[in-house]
N, C-alpha and C positions, 0 to 999 in steps of 0.2 A: 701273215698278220695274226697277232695273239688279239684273245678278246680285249685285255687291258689295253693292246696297241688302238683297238677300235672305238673303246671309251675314250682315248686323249684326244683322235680325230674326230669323233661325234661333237662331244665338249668345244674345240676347236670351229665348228660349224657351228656351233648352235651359241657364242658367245663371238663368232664374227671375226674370227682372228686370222681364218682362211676364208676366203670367197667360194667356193667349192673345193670337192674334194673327188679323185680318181680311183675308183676302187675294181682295183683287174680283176680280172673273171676267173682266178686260183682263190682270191680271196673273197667272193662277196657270201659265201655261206655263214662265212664266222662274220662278216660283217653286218650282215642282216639280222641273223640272230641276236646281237646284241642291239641292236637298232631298235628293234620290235620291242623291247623292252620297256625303251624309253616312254615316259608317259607324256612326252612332246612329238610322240613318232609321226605325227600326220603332218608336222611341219617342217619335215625332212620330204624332197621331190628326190625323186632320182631318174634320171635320164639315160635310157641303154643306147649304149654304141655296138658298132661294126664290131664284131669279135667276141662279144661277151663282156666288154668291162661297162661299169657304171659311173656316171656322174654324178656325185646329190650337190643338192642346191639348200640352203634352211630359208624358208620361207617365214613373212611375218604372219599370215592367212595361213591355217591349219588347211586342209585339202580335204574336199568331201566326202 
């Protein structure tokens, strides 16, 4: 996953066009780092699975 690839999939969550999204445990470095970015980043959850990969979720309630 390239950063740009991570921006269309953020954008995508955060504008509701996917319901979650699967991010494997090869790519959640690059994905994270641009996530962290966001100045909507606390309203992104993510959820670790068995293995290393991630689920996020966008939330309407930023997280504390």
């Amino acid at each position: 996953m390239t950063e740009q690839e991570a921006k269309q999939h953020i954008e995508q969550l955060r504008t509701r066009n996917i319901p979650h999204l699967l991010v494997k445990k090869e790519h959640f470095l690059t994905f994270r780092h641009v996530l962290v970015q966001q100045e909507d980043f606390k309203h992104f959850r993510g959820v670790a699975q068995r293995g290393g990969d991630v689920i996020y979720y966008y939330m309407d309630e930023p997280r504390s």
